[in-house]
C-alpha positions as CSV (number, residue, x, y, z in Angstrom):
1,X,0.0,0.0,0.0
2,X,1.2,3.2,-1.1
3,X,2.1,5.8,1.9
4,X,0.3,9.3,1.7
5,X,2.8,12.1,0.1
6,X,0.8,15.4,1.0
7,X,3.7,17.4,-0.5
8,X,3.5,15.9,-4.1
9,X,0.4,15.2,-7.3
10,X,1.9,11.6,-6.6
11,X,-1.0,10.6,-3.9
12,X,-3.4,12.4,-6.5
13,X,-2.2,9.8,-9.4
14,X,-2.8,6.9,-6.6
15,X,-6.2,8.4,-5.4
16,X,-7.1,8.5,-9.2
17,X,-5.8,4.6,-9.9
18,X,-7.7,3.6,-6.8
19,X,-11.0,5.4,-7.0
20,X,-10.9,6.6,-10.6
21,X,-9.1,4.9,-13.0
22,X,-8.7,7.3,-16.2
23,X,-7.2,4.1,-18.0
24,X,-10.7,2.3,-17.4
25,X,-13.0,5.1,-17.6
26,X,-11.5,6.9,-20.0
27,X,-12.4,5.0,-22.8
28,X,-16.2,4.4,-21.5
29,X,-16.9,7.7,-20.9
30,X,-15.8,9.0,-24.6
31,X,-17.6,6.4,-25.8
32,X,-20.8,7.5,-23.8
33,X,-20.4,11.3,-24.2
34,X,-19.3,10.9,-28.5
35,X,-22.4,8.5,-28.7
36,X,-24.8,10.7,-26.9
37,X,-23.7,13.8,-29.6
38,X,-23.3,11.1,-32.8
39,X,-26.9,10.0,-32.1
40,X,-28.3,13.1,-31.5
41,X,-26.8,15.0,-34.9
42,X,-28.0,11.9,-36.5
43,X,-31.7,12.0,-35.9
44,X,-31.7,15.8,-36.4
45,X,-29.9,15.8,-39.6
46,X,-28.3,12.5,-41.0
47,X,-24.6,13.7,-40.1
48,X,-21.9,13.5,-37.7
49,X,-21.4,16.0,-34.9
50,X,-19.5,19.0,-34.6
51,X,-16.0,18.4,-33.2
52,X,-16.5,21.1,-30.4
53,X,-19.6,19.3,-29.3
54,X,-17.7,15.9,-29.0
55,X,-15.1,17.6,-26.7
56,X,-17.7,19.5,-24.7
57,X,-19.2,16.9,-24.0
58,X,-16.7,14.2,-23.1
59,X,-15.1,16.3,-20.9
60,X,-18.1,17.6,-19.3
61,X,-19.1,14.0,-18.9
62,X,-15.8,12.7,-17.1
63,X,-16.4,15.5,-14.6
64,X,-19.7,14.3,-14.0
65,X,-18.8,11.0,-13.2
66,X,-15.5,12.2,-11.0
67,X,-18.2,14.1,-9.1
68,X,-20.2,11.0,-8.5
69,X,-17.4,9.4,-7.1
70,X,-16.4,12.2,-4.7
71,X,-20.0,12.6,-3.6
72,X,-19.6,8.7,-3.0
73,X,-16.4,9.6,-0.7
74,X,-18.7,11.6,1.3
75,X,-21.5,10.2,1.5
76,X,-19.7,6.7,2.7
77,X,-17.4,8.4,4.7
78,X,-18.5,6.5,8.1
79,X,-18.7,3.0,7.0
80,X,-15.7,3.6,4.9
81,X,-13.8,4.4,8.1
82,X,-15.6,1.3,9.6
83,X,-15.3,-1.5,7.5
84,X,-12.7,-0.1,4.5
85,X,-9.7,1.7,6.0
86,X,-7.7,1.2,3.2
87,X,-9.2,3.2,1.2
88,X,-7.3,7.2,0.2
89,X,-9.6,8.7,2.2
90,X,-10.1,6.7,5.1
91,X,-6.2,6.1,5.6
92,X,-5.2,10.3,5.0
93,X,-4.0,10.0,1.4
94,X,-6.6,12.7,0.5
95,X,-8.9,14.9,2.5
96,X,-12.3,15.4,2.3
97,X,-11.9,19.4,2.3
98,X,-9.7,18.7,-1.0
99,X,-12.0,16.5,-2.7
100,X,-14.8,19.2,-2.3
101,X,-12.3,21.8,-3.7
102,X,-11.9,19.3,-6.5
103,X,-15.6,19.1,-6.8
104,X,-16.7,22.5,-7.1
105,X,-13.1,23.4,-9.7
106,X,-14.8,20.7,-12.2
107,X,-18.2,22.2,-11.4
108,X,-16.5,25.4,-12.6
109,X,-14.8,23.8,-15.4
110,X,-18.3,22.8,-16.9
111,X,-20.0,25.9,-16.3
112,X,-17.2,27.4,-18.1
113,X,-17.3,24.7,-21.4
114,X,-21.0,25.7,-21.4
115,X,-20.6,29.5,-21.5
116,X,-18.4,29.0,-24.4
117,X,-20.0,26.9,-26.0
118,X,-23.5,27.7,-26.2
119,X,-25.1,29.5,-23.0
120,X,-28.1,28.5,-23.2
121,X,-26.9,25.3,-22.4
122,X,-26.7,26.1,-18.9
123,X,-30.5,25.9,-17.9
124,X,-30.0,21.5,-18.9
125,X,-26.4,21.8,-16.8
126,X,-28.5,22.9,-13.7
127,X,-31.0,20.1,-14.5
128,X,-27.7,17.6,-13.9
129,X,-26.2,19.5,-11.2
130,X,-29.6,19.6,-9.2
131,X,-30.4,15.9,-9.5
132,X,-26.8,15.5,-8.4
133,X,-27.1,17.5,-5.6
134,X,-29.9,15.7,-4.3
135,X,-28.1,12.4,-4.4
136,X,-25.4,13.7,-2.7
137,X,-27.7,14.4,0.2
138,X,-29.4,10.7,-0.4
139,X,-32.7,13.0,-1.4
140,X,-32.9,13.9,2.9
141,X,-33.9,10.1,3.7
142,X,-31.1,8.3,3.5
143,X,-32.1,5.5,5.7
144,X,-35.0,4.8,4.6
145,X,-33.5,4.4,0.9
146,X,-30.7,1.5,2.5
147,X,-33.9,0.3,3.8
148,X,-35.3,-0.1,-0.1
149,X,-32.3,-1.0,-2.5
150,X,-34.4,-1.3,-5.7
151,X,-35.7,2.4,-4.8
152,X,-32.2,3.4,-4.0
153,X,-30.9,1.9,-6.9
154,X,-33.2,3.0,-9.8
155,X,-33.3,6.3,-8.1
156,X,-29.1,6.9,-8.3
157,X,-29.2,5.4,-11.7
158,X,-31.8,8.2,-12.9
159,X,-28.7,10.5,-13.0
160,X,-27.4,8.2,-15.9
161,X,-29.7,9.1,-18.8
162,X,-29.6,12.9,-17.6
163,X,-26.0,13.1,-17.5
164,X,-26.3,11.4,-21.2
165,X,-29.8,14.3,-21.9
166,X,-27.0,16.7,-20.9
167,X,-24.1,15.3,-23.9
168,X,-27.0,15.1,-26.2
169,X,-27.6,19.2,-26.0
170,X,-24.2,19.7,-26.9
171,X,-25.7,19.1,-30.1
172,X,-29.0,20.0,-30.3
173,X,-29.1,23.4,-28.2
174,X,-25.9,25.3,-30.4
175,X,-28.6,24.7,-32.9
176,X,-31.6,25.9,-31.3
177,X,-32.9,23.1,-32.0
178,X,-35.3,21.0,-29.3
179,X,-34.4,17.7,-28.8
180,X,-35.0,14.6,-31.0
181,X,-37.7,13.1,-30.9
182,X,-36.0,9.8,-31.3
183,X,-33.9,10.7,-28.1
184,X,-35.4,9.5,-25.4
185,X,-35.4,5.4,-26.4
186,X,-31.4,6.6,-26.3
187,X,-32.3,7.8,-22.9
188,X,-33.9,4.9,-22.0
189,X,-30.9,2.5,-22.9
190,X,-29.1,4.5,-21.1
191,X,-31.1,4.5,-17.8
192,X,-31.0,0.5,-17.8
193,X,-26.8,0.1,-18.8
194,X,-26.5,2.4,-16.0
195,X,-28.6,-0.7,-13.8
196,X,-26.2,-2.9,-15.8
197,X,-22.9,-1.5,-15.0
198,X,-23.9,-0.5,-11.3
199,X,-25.0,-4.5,-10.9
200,X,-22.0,-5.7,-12.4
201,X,-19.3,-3.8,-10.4
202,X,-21.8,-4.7,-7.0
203,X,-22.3,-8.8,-7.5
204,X,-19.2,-10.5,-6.4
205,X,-18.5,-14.7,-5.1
206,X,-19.2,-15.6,-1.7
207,X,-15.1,-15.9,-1.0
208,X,-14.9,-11.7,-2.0
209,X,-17.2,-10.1,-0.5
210,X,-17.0,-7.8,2.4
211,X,-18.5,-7.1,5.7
212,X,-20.0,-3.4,5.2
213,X,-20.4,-3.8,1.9
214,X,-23.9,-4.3,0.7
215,X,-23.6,-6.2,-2.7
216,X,-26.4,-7.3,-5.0
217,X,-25.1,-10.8,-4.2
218,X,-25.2,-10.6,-0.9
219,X,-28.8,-8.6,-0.5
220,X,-30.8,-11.1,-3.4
221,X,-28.2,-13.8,-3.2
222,X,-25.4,-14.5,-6.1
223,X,-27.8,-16.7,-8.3
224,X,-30.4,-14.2,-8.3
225,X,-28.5,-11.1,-8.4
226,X,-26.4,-12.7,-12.0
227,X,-29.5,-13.4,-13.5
228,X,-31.1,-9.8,-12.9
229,X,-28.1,-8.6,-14.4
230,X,-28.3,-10.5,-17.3
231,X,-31.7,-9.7,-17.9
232,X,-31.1,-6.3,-17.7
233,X,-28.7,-6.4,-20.6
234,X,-31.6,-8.0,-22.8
235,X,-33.5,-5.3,-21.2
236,X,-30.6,-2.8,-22.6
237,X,-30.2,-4.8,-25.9
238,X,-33.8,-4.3,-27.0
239,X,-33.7,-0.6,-25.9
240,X,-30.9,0.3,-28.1
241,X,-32.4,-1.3,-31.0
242,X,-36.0,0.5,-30.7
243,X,-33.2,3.6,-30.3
244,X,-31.6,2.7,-33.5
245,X,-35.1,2.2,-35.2
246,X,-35.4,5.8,-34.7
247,X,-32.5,6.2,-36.5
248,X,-33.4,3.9,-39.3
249,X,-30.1,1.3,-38.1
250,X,-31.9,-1.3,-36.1
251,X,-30.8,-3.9,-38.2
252,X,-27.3,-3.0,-38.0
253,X,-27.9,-2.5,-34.3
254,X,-29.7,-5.1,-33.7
255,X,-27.4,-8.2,-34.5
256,X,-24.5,-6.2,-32.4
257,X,-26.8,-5.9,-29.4
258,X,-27.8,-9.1,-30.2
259,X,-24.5,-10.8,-30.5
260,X,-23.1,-9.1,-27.7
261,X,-26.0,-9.8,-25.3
262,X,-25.6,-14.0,-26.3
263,X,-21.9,-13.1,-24.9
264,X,-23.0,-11.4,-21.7
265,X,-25.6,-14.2,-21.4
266,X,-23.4,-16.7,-21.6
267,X,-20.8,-14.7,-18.9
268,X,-23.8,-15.0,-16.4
269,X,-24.4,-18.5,-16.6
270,X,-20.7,-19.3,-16.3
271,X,-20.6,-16.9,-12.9
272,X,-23.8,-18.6,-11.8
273,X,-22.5,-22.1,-12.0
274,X,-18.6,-21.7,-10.7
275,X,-19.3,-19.1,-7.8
276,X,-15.3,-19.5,-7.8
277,X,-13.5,-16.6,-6.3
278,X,-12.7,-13.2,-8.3
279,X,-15.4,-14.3,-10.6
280,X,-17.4,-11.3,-10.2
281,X,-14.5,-9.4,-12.0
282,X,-15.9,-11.1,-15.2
283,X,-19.5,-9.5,-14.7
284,X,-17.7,-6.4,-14.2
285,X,-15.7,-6.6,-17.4
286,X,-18.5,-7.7,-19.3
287,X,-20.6,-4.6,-18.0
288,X,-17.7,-2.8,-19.5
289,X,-17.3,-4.3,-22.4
290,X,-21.0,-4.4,-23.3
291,X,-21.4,-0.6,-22.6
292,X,-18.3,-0.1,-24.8
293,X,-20.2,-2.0,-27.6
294,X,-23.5,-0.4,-27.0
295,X,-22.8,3.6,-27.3
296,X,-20.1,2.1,-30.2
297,X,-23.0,0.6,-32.1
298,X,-25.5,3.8,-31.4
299,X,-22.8,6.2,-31.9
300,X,-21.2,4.8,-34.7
301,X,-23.3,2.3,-36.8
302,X,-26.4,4.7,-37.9
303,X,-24.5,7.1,-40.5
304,X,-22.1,4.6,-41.3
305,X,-25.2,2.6,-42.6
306,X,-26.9,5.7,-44.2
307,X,-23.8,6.3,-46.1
308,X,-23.3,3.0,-47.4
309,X,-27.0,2.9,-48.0
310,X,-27.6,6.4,-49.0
């Protein structure tokens, strides 16, 4: 375990490998945030999107999801401390009063992308931030949501499609434009691979789980928490393709959803029958993987196949 170094960006690289891994999320997060522009230029006129909008909103995207995670920091604070200690914050690497600073800097940071790039696309930014804000207060009842995990979950995983609604109007608003109509079966997907990748990275073997940590495994059991991820990639699968219907590539769409779901399928029943140790790495992987290949196919496949079809 690495020791703090307060005086150096060094503990700020291993907070970032710990907690949030630009090598891992990098790549997801472009993928969500160039889909969520692709699709929308797409439905409104047939083309790709702007280059400015693509970068506005990737890295308006990754700020959004580095808050989430130091909202997480706070809001677990206390059982971190309990049951995790080697986590940064827990064992000094990082503060809490830094990670706020750190918060509000990228809070600044997308105010600022917005300004410049089209102001009126503040009013859907204050849509995000205010969801966000009331997660990070667990929306004033926080116990009775660890009392009701569907409700907490679906409820947290809301901020998925409007993080997504918020890429999307780097698009549409610079155009003054309202949004696609088609948009919100996008939304939609996006809402339930949020459900897939939050169950994935949350349904570990008996031999690695934790005390203190409240896994799907552990609250619906292994078996039934691997099959209700795998159903919610079907779920995800058919989403995408009424999505892609909108943009006249659920063909296309279809048979990679398709294809890849059969994969993720086949990934559950594997975890389901071994229960061996580290295997609920796999379903995290295969969370990844599949949202890799859905905002690829959404993002990429509808003008490719208009132009080869045009």
């Amino acid at each position: 375990m690495a020791s703090p170094d307060p005086t150096g960006v060094r503990r700020w690289d291993i907070y970032q490998r710990e907690r949030f891994p630009l090598a891992a999320h990098g790549p997801l997060i472009l993928a969500f945030s160039f889909c969520a522009v692709s699709f929308s230029a797409h439905l409104r006129h047939g083309g790709w999107p702007r280059p400015g909008a693509a970068a506005v909103a990737f890295v308006s995207s990754l700020v959004f999801f580095l808050q989430l995670r130091i909202a997480d920091e706070f809001k677990d604070r206390e059982e971190d401390a309990r049951y995790r200690p080697y986590r940064p914050v827990p064992r000094g690497l990082v503060h809490l009063r830094e990670l706020g600073v750190l918060f509000a800097l990228g809070g600044l940071l997308q105010l600022a992308l917005a300004l410049w790039w089209s102001p009126p696309q503040v009013l859907v930014l204050l849509i995000a931030w205010t969801y966000l804000a009331l997660m990070s207060v667990e929306f004033g009842v926080r116990t009775w949501l660890k009392r009701h995990p569907i409700t907490y979950l679906w409820s947290h995983m809301l901020i998925m499609p409007l993080v997504d609604f918020y890429a999307t109007a780097c698009d549409w608003v610079p155009a003054h434009s309202p949004p696609p109509s088609g948009l919100w079966w996008f939304l939609a997907a996006s809402f339930a691979n949020g459900l897939v990748i939050e169950l994935g990275r949350k349904i570990r073997s008996p031999a690695d789980e934790e005390p203190g940590v409240e896994t799907y495994s552990v609250l619906w059991g292994p078996q039934a928490a691997a099959r209700t991820w795998a159903l919610l990639v079907v779920a995800t699968a058919v989403l995408g393709t009424l999505a892609a219907s909108r943009a006249h590539a659920a063909v296309p769409v279809g048979v990679a959803l398709g294809l890849g779901a059969a994969l993720c399928l086949a990934l559950g029943q594997r975890f389901r029958a071994r229960l061996a140790p580290r295997g609920g790495r796999r379903l995290e992987l295969g969370a990844g993987l599949w949202t890799l290949l859905l905002y690829g196919s959404l993002g990429l496949i509808p003008p490719l196949w208009e132009h080869w079809h045009g």
